[in-house]
C-alpha positions as CSV (number, residue, x, y, z in Angstrom):
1,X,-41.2,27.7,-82.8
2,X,-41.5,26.8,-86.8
3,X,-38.0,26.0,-88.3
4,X,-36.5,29.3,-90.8
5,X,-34.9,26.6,-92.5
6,X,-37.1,26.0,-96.7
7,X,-38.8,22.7,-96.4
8,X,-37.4,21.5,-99.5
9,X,-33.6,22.2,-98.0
10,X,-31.7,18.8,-98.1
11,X,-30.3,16.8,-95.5
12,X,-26.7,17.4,-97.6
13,X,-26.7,21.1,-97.9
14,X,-27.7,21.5,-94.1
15,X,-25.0,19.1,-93.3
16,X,-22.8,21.6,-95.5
17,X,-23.9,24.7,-93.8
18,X,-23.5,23.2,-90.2
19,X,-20.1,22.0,-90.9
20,X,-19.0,25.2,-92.9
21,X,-17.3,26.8,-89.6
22,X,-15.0,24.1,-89.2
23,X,-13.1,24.2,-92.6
24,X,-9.4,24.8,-92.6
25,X,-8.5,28.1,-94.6
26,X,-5.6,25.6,-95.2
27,X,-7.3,23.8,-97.5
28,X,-7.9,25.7,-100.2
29,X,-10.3,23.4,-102.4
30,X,-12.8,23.5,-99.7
31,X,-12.8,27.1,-98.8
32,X,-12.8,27.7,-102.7
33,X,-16.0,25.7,-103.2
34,X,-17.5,27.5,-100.3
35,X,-16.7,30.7,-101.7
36,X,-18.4,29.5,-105.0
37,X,-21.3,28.0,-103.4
38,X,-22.0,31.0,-101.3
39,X,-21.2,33.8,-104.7
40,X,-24.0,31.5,-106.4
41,X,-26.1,31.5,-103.4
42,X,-25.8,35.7,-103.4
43,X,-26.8,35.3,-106.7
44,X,-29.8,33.4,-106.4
45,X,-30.9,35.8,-103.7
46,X,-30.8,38.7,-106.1
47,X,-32.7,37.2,-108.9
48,X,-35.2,36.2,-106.6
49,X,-35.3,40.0,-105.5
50,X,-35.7,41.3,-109.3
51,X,-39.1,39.7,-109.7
52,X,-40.3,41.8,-107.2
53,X,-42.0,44.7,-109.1
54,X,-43.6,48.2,-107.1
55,X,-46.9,48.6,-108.0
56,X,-48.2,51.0,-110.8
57,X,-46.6,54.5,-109.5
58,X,-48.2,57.8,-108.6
59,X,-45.2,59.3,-111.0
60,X,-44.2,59.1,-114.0
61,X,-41.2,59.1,-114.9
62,X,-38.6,59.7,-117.8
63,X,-34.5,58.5,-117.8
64,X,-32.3,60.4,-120.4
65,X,-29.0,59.0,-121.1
66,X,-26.6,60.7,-122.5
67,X,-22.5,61.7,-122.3
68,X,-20.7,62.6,-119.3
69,X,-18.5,65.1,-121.4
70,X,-20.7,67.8,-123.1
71,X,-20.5,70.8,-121.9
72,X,-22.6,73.7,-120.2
73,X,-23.0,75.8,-123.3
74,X,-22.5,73.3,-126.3
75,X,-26.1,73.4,-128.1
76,X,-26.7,70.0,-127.5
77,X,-26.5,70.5,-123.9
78,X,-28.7,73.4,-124.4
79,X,-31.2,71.0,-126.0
80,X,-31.0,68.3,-123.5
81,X,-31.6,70.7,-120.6
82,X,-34.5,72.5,-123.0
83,X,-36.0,68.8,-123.5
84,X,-35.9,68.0,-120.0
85,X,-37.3,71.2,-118.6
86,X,-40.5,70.2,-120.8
87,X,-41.2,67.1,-119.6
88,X,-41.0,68.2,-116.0
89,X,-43.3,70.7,-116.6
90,X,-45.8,68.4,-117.9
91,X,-45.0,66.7,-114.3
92,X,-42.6,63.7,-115.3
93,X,-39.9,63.3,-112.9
94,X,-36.2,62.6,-114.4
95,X,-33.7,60.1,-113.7
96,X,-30.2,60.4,-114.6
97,X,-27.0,58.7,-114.4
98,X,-26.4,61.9,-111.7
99,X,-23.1,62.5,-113.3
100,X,-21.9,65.8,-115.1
101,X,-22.6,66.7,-118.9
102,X,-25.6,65.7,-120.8
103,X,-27.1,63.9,-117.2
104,X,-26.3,67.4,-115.5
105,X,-28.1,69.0,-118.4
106,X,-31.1,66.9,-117.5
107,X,-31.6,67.6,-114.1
108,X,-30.5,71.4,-114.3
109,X,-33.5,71.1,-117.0
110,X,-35.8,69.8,-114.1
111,X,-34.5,71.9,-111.8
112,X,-35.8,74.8,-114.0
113,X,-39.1,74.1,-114.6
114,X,-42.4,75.2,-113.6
115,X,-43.8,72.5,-112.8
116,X,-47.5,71.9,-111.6
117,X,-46.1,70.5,-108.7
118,X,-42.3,70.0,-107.5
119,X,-40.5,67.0,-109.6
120,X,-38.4,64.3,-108.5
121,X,-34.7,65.1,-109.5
122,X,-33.0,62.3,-109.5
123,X,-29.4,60.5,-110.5
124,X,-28.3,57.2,-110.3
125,X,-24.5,56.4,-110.3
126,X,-21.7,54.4,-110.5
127,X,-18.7,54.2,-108.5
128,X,-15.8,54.3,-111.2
129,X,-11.7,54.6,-110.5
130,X,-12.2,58.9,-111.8
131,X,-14.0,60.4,-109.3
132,X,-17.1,62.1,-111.0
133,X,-19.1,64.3,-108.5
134,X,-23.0,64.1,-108.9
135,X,-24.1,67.4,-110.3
136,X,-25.3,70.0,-108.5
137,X,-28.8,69.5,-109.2
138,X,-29.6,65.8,-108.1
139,X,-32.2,66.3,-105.4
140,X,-32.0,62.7,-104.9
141,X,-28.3,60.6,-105.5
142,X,-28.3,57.0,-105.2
143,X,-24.7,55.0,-105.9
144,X,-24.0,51.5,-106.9
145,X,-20.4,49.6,-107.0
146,X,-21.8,47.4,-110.2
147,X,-23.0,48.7,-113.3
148,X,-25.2,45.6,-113.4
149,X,-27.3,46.9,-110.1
150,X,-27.6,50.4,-111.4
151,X,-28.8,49.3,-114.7
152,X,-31.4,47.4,-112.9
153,X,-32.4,50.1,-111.1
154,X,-33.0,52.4,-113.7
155,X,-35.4,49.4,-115.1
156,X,-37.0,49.4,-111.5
157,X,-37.7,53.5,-111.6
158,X,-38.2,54.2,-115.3
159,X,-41.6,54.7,-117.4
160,X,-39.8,55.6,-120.4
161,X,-36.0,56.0,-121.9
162,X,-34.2,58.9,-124.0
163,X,-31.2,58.6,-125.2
164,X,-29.3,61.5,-126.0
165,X,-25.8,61.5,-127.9
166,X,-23.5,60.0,-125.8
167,X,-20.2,57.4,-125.9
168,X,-19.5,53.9,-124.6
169,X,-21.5,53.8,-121.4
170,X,-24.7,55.2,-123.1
171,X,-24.7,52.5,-125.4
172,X,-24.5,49.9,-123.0
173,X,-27.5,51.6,-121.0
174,X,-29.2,51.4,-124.1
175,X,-28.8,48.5,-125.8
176,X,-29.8,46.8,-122.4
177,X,-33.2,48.5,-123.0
178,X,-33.2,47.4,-126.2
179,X,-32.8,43.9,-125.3
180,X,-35.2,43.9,-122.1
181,X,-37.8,45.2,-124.6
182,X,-37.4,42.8,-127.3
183,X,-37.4,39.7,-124.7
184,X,-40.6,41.0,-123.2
185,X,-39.5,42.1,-119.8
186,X,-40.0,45.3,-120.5
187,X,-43.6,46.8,-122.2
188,X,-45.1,49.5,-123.5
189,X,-41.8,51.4,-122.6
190,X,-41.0,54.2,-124.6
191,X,-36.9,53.7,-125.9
192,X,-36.5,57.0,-127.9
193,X,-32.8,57.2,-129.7
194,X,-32.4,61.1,-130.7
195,X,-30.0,62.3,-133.1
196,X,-28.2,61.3,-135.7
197,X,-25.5,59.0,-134.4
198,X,-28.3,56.2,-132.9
199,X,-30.2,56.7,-136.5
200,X,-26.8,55.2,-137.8
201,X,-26.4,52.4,-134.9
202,X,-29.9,50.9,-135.9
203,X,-29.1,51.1,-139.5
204,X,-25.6,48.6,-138.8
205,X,-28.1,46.6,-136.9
206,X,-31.1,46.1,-139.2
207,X,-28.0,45.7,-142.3
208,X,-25.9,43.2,-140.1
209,X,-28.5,41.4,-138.2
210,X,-31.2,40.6,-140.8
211,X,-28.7,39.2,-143.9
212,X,-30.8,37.1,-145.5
213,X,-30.1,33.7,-144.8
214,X,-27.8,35.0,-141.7
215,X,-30.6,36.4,-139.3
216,X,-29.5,37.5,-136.2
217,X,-32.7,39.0,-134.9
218,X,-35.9,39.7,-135.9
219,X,-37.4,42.5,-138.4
220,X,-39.2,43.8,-135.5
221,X,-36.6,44.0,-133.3
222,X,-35.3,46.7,-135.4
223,X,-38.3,48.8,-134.6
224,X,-38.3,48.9,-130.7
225,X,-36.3,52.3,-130.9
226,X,-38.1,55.3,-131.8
227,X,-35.3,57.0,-133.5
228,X,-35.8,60.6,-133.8
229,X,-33.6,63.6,-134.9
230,X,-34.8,66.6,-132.5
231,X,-35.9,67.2,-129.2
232,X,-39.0,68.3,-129.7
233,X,-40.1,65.5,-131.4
234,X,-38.7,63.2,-128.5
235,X,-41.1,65.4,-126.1
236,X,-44.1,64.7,-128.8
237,X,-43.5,61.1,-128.0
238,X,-43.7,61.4,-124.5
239,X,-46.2,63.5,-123.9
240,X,-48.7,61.1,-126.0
241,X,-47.6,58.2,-123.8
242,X,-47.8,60.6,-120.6
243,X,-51.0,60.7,-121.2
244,X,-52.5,57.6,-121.7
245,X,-50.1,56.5,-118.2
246,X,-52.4,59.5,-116.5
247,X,-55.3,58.1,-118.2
248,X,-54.4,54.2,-117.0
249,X,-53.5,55.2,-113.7
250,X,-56.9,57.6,-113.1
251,X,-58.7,54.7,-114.3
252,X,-56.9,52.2,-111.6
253,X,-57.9,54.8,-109.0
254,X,-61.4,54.5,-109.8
255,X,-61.5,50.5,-109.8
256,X,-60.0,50.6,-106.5
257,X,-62.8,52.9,-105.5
């Protein structure tokens, strides 16, 4: 039978993993460094994972973020659940951080349409210390212990971003976009900053990033986000890219034919 072991393994880190069982928890340098080697070695695992991509997707679909506090009956929950009941009608599935406010609006949005055929509902959380139920109307709930795996996997599921008012955690869902997009790991990706308040955060970016002789980034950095101030114009956006995605994947469908 062909040796499991990489061919490019070296005699030393064999010798390392053979004698690993016999190391004293008494000595507390070596089972240190084991415990570092190994927390690297976990690591290295899961960034060899992340370059696997799925193929092109028979769905599209759209992630709103937004604020786990708004609630039912607020007008911009209203407009949230409004916005996403449109784009599930044109057949986009959502994605949401499956948690109450402006993510509840989302799916209840989905929930609600009439669609041409039934969408995928779906919410992707985080464990935190409060306990946050997913909302009623996640169809399908996945839960991470890190914010770093969930933010990965709404890379791994998303076709384009909206970003609806929200607090802390909203901005550090989308300022990761932001950066995936500006380093090229992420393309022709719709990031769509709605309302006011995002208007304002790429204003202090562009001012306090591009000071002349104290660049921080790059003009066109500044113009990744689409910043918008309504939800219908947000639903514009993504019904133009929604349908050059059908038109793409219809084409791909008739290559492969």
């Amino acid at each position: 039978m062909a040796s499991l072991r990489p061919s490019n393994m070296s005699k030393q880190s064999s010798s390392s993993i053979t004698n690993a069982t016999t190391v004293s928890l008494a000595d507390e340098e070596a089972v240190k460094r084991i415990l570092v080697e190994t927390i690297f070695g976990l690591w290295a695992a899961v960034n060899n994972l992340t370059r696997l991509r799925p193929s092109r997707r028979e769905r599209y679909r759209v992630t709103i973020f937004g604020s786990a506090r708004t609630q039912p009956g607020h007008w911009v929950y209203k407009e949230v659940k409004r916005m996403a009941e449109a784009l599930a009608a044109m057949g986009c599935d959502i994605v949401t951080g499956g948690g109450p406010g402006l993510m509840q609006a989302a799916n209840e949005g989905a929930e609600a349409a009439k669609a041409p055929e039934r969408v995928h509902n779906i919410g992707i959380r985080v464990k935190l210390p409060f306990e946050q139920e997913v909302n009623p109307f996640v169809a399908e709930a996945f839960e991470h212990q890190t914010f770093f795996t969930r933010l990965q996997h709404f890379v791994l599921l998303s076709d384009a971003y909206i970003v609806a008012p929200g607090g802390i955690g909203t901005v550090l869902e989308s300022t990761m976009i932001w950066q995936l997009l500006q380093v090229r790991h992420l393309h022709d990706t719709p990031l769509i900053f709605t309302g006011p308040m995002w208007r304002g955060l790429v204003d202090w970016a562009t001012k306090m990033m591009l000071r002349q002789g104290f660049e921080l980034a790059n003009a066109e950095d500044m113009k990744i986000p689409c910043c918008v101030d309504t939800a219908d114009e947000a639903i514009t956006i993504i019904r133009e890219h929604h349908a050059r995605w059908l038109a793409e994947y219809a084409e791909s469908k008739t290559a492969k034919n």
